[in-house]
VEXGU-462078 format. One record per residue: residue number from 1; x, y, z of N, C-alpha, C, CB in turn. Coordinates in steps of 0.05 Angstrom, whole numbers, m for minus. Glycine has a CB too. Layout:
+-----+--------+--------+--------+--------+---------+--------+--------+--------+--------+--------+---------+--------+
: pos :  neast : nnorth :    nup : caeast : canorth :   caup :  ceast : cnorth :    cup : cbeast : cbnorth :   cbup :
+-----+--------+--------+--------+--------+---------+--------+--------+--------+--------+--------+---------+--------+
: NUM :      X :      Y :      Z :      X :       Y :      Z :      X :      Y :      Z :      X :       Y :      Z :
...
+-----+--------+--------+--------+--------+---------+--------+--------+--------+--------+--------+---------+--------+
This chain:
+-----+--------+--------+--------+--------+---------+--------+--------+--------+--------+--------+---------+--------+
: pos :  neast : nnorth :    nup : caeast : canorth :   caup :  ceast : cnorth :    cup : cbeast : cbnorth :   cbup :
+-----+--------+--------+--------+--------+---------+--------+--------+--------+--------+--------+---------+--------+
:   1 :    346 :   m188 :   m106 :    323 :    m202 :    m95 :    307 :   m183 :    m77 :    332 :    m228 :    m79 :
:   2 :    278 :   m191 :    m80 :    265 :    m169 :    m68 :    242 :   m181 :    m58 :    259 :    m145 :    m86 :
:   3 :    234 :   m172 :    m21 :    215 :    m198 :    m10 :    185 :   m179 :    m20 :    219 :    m208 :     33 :
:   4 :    171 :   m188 :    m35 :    144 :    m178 :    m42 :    128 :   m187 :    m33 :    136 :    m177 :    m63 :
:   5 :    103 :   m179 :    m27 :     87 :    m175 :      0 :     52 :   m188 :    m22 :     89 :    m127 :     18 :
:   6 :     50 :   m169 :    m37 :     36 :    m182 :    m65 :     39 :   m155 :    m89 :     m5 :    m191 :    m58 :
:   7 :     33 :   m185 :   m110 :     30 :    m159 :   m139 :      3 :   m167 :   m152 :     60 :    m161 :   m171 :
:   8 :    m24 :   m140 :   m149 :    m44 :    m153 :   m153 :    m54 :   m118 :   m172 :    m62 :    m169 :   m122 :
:   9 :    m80 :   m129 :   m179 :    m88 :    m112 :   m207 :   m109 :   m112 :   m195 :    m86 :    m122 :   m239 :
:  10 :   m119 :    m82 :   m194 :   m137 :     m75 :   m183 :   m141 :    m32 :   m180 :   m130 :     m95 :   m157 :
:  11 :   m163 :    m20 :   m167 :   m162 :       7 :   m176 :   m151 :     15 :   m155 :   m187 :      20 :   m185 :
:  12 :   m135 :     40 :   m167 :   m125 :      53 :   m140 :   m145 :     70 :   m125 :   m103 :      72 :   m145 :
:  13 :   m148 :     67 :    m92 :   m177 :      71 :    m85 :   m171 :     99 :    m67 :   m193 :      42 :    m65 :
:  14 :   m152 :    113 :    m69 :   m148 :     139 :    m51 :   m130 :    160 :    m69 :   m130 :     131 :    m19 :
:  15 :   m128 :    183 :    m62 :   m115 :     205 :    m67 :   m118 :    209 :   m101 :    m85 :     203 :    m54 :
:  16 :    m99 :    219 :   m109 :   m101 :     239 :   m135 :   m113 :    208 :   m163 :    m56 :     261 :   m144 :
:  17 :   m107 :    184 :   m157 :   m105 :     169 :   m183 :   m137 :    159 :   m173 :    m75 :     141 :   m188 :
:  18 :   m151 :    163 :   m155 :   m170 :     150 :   m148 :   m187 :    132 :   m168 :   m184 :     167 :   m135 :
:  19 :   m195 :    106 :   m173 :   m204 :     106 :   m190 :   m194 :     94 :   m218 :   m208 :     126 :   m188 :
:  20 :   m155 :     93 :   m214 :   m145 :      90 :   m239 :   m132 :     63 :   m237 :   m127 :     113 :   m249 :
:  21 :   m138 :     44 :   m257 :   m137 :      19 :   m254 :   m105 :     21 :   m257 :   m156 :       1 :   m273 :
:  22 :    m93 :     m5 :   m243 :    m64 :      m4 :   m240 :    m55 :    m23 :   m222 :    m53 :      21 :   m233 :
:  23 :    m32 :    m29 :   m234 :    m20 :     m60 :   m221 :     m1 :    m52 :   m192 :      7 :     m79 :   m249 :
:  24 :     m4 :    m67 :   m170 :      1 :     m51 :   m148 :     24 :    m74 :   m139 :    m26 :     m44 :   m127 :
:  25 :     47 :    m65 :   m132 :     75 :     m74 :   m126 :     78 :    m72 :    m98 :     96 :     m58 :   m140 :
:  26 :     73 :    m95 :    m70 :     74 :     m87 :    m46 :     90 :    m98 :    m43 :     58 :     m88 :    m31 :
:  27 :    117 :    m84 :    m27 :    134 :     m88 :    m18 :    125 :    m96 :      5 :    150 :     m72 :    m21 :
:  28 :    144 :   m121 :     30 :    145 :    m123 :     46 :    167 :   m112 :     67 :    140 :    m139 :     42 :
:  29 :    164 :    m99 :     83 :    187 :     m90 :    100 :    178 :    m56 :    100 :    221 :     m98 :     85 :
:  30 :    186 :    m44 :    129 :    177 :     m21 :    129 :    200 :     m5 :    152 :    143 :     m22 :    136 :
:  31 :    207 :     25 :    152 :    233 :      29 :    169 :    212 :     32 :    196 :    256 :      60 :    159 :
:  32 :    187 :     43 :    186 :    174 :      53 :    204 :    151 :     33 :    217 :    163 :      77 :    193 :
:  33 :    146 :     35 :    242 :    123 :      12 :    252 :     96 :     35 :    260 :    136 :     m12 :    286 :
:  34 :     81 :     47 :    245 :     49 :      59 :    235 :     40 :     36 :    256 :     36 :      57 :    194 :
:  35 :     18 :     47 :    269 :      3 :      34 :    288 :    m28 :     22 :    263 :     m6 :      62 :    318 :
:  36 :    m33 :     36 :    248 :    m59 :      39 :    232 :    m40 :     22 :    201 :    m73 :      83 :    229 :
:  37 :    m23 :     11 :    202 :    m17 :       1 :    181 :    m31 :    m18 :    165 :      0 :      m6 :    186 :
:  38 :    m30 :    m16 :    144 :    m46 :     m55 :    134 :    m27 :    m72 :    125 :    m71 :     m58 :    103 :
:  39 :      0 :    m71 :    119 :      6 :     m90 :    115 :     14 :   m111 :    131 :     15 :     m87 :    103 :
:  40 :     19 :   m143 :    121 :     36 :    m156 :    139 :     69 :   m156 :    136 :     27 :    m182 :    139 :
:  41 :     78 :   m142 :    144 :    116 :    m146 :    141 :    126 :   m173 :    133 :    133 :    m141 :    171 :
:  42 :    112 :   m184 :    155 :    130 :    m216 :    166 :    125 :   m232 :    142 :    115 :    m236 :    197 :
:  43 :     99 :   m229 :    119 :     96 :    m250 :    103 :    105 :   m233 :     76 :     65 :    m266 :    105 :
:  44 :    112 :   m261 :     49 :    122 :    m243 :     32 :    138 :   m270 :     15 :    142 :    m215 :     47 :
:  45 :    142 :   m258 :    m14 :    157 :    m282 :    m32 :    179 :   m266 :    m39 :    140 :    m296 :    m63 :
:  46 :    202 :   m283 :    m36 :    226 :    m271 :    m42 :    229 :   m268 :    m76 :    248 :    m289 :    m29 :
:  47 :    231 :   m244 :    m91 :    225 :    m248 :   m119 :    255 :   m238 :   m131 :    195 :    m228 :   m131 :
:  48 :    261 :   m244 :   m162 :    283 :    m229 :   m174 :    268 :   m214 :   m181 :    300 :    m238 :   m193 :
:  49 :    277 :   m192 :   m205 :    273 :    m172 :   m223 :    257 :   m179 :   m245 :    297 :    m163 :   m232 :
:  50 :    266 :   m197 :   m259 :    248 :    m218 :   m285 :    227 :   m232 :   m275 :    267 :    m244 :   m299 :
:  51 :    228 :   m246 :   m257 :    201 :    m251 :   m237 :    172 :   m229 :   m231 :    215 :    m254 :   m207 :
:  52 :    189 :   m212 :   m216 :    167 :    m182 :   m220 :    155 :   m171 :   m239 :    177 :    m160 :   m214 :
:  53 :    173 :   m169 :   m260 :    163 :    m159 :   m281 :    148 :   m174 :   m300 :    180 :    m147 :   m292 :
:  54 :    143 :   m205 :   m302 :    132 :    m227 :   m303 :    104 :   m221 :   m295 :    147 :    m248 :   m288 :
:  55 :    105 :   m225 :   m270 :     85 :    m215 :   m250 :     69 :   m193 :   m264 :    100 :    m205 :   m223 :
:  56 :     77 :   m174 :   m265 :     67 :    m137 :   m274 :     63 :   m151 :   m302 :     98 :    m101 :   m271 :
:  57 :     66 :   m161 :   m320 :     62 :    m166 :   m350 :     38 :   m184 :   m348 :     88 :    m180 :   m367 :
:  58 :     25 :   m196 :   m333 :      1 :    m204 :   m332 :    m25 :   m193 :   m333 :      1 :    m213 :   m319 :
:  59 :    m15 :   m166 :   m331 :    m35 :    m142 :   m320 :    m31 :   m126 :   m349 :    m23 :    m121 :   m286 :
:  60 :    m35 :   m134 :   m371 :    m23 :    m112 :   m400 :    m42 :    m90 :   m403 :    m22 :    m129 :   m435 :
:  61 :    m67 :    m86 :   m392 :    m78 :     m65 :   m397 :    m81 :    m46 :   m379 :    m98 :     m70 :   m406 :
:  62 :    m63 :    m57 :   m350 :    m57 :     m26 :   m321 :    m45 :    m10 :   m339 :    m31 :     m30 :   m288 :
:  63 :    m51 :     17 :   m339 :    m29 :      31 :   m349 :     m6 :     45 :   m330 :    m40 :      52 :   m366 :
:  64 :    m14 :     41 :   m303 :      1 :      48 :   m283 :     13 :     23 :   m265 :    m15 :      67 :   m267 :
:  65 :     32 :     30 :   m262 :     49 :       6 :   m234 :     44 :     23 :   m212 :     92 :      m2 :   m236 :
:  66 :     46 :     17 :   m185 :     46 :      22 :   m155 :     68 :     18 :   m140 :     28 :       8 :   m142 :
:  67 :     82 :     26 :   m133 :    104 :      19 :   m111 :     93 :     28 :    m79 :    135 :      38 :   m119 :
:  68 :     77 :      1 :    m69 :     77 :       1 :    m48 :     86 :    m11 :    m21 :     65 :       2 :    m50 :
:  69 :     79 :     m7 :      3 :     84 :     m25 :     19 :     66 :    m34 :     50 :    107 :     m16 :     23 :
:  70 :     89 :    m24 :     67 :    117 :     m29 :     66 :    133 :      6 :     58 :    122 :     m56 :     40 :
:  71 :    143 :      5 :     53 :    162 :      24 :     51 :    187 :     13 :     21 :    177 :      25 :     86 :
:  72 :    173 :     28 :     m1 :    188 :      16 :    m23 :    216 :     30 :    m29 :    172 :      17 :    m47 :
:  73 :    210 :     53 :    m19 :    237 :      66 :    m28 :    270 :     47 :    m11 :    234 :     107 :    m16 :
:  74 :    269 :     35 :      9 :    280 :      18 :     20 :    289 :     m4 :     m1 :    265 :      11 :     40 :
:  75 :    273 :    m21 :    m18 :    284 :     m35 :    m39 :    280 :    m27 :    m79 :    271 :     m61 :    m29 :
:  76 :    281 :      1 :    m76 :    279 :      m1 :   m110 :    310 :     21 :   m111 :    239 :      15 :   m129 :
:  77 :    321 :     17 :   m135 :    338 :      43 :   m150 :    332 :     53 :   m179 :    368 :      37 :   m151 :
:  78 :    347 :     67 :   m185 :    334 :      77 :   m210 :    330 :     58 :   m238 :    352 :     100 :   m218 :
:  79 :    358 :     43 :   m235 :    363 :      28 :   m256 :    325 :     m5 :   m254 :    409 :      13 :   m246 :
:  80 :    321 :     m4 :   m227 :    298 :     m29 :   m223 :    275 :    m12 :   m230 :    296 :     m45 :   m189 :
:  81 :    277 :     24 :   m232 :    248 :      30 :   m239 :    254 :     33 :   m273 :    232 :      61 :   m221 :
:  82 :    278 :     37 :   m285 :    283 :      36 :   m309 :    277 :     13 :   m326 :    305 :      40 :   m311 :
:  83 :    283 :    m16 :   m313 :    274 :     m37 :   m321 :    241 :    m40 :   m325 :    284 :     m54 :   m303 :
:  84 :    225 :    m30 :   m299 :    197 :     m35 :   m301 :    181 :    m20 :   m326 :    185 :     m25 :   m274 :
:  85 :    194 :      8 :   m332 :    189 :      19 :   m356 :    193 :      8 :   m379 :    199 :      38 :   m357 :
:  86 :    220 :     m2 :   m381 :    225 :     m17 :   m404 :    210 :    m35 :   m418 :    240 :     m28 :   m400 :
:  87 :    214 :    m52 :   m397 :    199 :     m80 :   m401 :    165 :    m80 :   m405 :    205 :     m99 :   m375 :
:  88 :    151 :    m55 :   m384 :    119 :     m66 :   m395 :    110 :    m34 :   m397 :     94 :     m91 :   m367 :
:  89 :    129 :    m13 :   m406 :    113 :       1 :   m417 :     91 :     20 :   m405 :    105 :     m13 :   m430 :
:  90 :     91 :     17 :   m377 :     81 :      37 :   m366 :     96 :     52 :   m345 :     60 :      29 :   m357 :
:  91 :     79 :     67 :   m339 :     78 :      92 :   m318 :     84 :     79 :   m293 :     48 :     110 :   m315 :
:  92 :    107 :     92 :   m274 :    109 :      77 :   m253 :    111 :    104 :   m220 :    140 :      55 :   m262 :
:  93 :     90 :     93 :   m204 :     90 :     114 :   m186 :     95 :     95 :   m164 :     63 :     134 :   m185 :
:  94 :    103 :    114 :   m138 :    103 :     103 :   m111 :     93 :    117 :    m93 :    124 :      97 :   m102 :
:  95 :     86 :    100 :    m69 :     70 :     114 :    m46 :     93 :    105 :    m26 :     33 :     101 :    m39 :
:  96 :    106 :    137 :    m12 :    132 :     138 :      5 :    125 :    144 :     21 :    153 :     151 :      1 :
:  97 :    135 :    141 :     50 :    131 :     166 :     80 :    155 :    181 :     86 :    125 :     150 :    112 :
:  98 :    166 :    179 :     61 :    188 :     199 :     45 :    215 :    202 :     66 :    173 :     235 :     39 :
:  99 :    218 :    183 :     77 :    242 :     175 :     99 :    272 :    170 :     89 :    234 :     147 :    113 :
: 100 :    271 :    170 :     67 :    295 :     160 :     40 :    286 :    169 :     18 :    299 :     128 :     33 :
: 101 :    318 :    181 :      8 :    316 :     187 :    m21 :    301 :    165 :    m44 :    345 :     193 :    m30 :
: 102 :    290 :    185 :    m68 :    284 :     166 :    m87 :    295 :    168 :   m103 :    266 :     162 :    m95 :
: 103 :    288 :    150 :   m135 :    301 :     153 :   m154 :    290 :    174 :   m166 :    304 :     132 :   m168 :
: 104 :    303 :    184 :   m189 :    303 :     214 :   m201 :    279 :    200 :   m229 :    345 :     232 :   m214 :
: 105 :    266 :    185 :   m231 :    263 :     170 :   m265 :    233 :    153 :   m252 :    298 :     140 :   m280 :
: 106 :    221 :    167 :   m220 :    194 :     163 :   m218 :    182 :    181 :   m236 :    185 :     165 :   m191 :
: 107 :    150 :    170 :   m246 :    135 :     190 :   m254 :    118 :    198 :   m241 :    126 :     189 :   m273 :
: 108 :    112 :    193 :   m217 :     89 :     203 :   m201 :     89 :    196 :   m170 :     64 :     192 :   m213 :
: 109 :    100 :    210 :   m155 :    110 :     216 :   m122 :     87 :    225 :   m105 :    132 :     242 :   m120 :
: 110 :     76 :    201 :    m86 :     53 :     213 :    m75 :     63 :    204 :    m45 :     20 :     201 :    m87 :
: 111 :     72 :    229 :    m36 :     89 :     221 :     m7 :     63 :    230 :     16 :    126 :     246 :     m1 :
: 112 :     67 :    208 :     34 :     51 :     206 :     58 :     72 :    205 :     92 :     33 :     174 :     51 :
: 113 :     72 :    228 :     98 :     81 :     228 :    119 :     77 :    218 :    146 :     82 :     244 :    119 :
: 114 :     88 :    214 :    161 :     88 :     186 :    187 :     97 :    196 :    205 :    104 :     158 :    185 :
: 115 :    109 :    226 :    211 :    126 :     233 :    228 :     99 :    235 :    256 :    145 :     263 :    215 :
: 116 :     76 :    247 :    249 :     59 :     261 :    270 :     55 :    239 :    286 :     30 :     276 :    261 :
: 117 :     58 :    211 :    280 :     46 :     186 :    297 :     62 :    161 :    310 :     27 :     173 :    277 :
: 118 :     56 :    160 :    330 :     71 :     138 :    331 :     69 :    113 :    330 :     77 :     139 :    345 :
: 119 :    107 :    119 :    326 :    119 :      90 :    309 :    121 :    106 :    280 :     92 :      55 :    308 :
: 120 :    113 :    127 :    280 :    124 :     134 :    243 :    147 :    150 :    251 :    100 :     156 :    217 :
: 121 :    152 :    170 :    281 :    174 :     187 :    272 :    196 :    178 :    275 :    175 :     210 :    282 :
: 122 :    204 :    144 :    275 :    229 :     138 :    276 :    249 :    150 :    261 :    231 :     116 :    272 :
: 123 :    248 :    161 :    238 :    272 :     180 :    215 :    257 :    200 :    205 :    285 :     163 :    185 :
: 124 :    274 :    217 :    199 :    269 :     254 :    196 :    261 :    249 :    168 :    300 :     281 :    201 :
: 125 :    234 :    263 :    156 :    233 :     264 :    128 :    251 :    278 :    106 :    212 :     273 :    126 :
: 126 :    260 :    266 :     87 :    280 :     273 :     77 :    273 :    280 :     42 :    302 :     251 :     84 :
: 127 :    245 :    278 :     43 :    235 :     288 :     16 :    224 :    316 :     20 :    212 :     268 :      3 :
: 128 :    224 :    338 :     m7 :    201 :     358 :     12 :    188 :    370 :    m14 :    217 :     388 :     36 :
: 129 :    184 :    354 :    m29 :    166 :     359 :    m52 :    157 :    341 :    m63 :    174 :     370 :    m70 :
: 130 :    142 :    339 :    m79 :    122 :     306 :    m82 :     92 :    320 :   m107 :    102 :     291 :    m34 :
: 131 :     86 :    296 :   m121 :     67 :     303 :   m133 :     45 :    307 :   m128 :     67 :     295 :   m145 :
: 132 :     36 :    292 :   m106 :     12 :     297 :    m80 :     27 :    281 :    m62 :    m24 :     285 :    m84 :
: 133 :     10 :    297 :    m41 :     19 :     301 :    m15 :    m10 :    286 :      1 :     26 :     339 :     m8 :
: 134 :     m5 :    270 :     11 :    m26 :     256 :     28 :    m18 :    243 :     63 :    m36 :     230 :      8 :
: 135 :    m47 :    257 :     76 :    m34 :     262 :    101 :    m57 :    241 :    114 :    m32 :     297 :    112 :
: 136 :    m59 :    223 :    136 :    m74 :     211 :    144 :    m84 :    232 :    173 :    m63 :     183 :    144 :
: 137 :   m104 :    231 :    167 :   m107 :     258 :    202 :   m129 :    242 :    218 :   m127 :     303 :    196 :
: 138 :   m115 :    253 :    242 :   m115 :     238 :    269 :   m115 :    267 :    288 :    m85 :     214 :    274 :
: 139 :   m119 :    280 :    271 :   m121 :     308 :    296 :    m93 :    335 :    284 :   m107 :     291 :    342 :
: 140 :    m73 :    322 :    284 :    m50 :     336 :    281 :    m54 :    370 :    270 :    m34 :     318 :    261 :
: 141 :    m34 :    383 :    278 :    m34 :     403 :    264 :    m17 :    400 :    240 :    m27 :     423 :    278 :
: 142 :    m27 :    420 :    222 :    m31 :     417 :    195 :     m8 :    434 :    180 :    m61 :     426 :    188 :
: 143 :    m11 :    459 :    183 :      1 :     484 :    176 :     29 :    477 :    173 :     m4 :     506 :    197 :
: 144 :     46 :    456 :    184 :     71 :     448 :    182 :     75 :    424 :    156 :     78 :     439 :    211 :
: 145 :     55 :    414 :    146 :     52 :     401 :    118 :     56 :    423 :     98 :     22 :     387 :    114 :
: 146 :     55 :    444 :    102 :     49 :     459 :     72 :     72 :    480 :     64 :     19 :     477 :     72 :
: 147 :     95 :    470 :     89 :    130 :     467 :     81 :    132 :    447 :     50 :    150 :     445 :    114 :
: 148 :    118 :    423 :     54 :    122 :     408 :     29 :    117 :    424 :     12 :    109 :     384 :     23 :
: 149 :    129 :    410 :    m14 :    122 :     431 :    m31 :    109 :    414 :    m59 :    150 :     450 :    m37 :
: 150 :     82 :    410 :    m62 :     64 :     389 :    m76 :     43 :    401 :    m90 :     52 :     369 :    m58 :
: 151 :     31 :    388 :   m116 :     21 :     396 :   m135 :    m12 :    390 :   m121 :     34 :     382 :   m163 :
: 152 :    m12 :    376 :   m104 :    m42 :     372 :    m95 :    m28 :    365 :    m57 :    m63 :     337 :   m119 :
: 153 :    m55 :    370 :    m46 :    m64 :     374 :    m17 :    m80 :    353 :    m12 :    m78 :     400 :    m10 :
: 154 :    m75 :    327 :     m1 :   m106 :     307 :      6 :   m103 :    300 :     38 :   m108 :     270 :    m16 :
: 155 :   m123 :    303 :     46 :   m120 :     295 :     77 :   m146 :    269 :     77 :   m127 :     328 :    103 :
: 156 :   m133 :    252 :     84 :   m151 :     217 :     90 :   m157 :    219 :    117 :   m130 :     183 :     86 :
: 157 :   m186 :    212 :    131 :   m184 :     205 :    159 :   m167 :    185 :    154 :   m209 :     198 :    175 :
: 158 :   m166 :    178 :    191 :   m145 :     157 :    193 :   m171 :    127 :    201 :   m114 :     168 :    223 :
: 159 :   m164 :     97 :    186 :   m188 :      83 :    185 :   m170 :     73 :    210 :   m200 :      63 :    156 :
: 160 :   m195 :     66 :    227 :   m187 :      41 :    249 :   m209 :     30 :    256 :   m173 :      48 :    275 :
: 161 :   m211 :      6 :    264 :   m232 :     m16 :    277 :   m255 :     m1 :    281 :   m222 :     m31 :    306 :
: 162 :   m248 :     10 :    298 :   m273 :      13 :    320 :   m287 :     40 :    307 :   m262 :      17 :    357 :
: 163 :   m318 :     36 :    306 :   m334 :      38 :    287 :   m330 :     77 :    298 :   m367 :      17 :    290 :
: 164 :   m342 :     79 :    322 :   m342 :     100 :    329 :   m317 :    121 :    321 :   m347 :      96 :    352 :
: 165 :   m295 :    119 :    335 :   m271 :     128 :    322 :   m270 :    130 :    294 :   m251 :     113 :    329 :
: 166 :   m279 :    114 :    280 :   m275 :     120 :    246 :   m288 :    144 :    245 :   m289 :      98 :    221 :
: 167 :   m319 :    137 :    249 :   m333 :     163 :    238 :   m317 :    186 :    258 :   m371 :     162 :    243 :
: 168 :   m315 :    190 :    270 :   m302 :     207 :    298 :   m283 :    217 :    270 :   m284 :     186 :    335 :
: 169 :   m267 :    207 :    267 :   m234 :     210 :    248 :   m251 :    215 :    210 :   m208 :     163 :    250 :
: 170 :   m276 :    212 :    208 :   m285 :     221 :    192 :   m297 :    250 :    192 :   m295 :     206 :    187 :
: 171 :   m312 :    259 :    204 :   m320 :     275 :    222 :   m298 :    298 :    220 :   m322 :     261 :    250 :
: 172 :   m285 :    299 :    234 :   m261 :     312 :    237 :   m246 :    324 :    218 :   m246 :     297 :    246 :
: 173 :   m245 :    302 :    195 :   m222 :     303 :    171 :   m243 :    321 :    152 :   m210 :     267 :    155 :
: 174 :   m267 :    317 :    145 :   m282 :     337 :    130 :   m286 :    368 :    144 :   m310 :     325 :    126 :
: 175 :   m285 :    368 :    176 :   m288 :     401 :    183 :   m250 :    409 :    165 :   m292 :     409 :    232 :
: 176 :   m234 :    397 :    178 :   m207 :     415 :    175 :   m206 :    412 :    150 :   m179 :     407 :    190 :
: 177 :   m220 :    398 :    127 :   m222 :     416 :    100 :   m236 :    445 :     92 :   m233 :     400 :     84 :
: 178 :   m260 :    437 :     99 :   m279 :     466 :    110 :   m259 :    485 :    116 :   m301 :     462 :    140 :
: 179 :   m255 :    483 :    139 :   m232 :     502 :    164 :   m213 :    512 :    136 :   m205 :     473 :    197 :
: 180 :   m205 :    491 :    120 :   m163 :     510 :    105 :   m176 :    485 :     75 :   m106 :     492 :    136 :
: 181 :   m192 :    509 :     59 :   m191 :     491 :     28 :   m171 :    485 :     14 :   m202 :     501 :      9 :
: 182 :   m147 :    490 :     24 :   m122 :     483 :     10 :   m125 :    446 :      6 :    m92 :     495 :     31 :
: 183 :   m137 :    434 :     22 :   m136 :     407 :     33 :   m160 :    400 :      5 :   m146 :     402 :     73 :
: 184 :   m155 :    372 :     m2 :   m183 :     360 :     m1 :   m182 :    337 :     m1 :   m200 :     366 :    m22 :
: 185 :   m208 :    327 :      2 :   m214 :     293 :     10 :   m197 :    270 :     m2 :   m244 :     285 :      2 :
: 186 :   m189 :    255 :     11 :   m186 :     232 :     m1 :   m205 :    206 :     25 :   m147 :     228 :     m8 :
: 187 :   m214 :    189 :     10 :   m227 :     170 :     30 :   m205 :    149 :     11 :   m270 :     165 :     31 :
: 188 :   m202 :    117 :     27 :   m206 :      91 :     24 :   m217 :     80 :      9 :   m211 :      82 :     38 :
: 189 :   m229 :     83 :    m14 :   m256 :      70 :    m31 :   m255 :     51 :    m33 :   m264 :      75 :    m54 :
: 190 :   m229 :     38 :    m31 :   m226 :       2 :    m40 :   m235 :    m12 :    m10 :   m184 :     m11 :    m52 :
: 191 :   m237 :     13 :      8 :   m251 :     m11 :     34 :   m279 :     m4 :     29 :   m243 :      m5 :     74 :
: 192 :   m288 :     14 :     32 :   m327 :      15 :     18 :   m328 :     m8 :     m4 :   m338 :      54 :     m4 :
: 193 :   m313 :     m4 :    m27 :   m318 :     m27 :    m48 :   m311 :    m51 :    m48 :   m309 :     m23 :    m68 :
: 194 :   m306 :    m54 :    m25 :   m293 :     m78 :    m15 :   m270 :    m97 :    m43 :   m324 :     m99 :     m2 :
: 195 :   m249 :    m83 :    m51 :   m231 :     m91 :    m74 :   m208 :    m83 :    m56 :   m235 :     m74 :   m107 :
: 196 :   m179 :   m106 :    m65 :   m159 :     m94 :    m56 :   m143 :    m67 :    m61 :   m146 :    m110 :    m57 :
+-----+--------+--------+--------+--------+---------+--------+--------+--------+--------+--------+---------+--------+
């Protein structure tokens, strides 16, 4: 049993899939408490396995699943991402802050690290390679990300309320690409396009 947070169909609006329509799996529950988070923890449907994948089979033309949260690597193993393949036939990725091992039978690892902020560095990252690498910046130094070892570089400002600070945190996140091109953009697009 697994408390899910929502399973909704819709485009993925940041980093390397930007753009690519796909059924999104939000876990509820997280190790880490992210000040800039969106989800709600506290709410959530307690689901089985056949339920979920029920769920994800309504969506027959995503060609991608999402493992988000929340913090999914906390409730999936290999054999539950083996099932999701099975059963509907697609591609299944997750978005980690790479705090816990994963299963070996993901196809697409887009780890987001939490350590620089607080309430994320509660546990030592324990992944150190990933298929993209996406960093939310808030100022941090950088140069200690590129220990990971990842097929792409995206740095996201970090979104918060207050209008000024965004752009401020926008601002910012486009010079330190300028500054080290190793990096490049990722924005939020599903908040501009207002889609989940």
């Amino acid at each position: 049993m697994k408390r899910i947070n929502e399973i909704f169909y819709s485009l993925q609006g940041e980093g390397f899939h930007t753009g690519t329509p796909a059924v999104f799996v939000r876990f509820s529950g997280c190790n880490l408490q992210c000040h800039f988070c969106d989800t709600d923890h506290y709410s959530g449907t307690v689901m089985n396995e056949a339920e979920i994948v029920r769920a994800i089979m309504q969506y027959p033309l995503a060609p991608l699943i999402i493992l988000t949260g929340g913090e999914p690597s906390l409730f999936i193993d290999r054999d539950f991402v083996d099932l999701l393949k099975r059963c509907t036939g697609k591609r299944v990725a997750i978005e980690t802050n790479g705090t816990n091992t994963l299963p070996d039978n993901i196809d697409w690892i887009t780890l987001s690290p939490k350590s620089a902020y607080a309430g994320g560095n509660t546990f030592p990252l324990v992944i150190d390679r990933c298929d993209e690498l996406k960093v939310v910046y808030t100022g941090q130094p950088l140069e200690p990300y590129f220990d990971i070892k990842a097929h792409h570089y995206f740095l996201q400002p970090c979104y918060c309320a207050d209008e000024t600070q965004r752009q401020q945190n926008i601002s910012d996140t486009i010079q330190a690409i300028l500054d080290d091109p190793r990096w490049r953009l990722s924005l939020q697009t599903h908040r501009y396009l207002h889609i989940r």
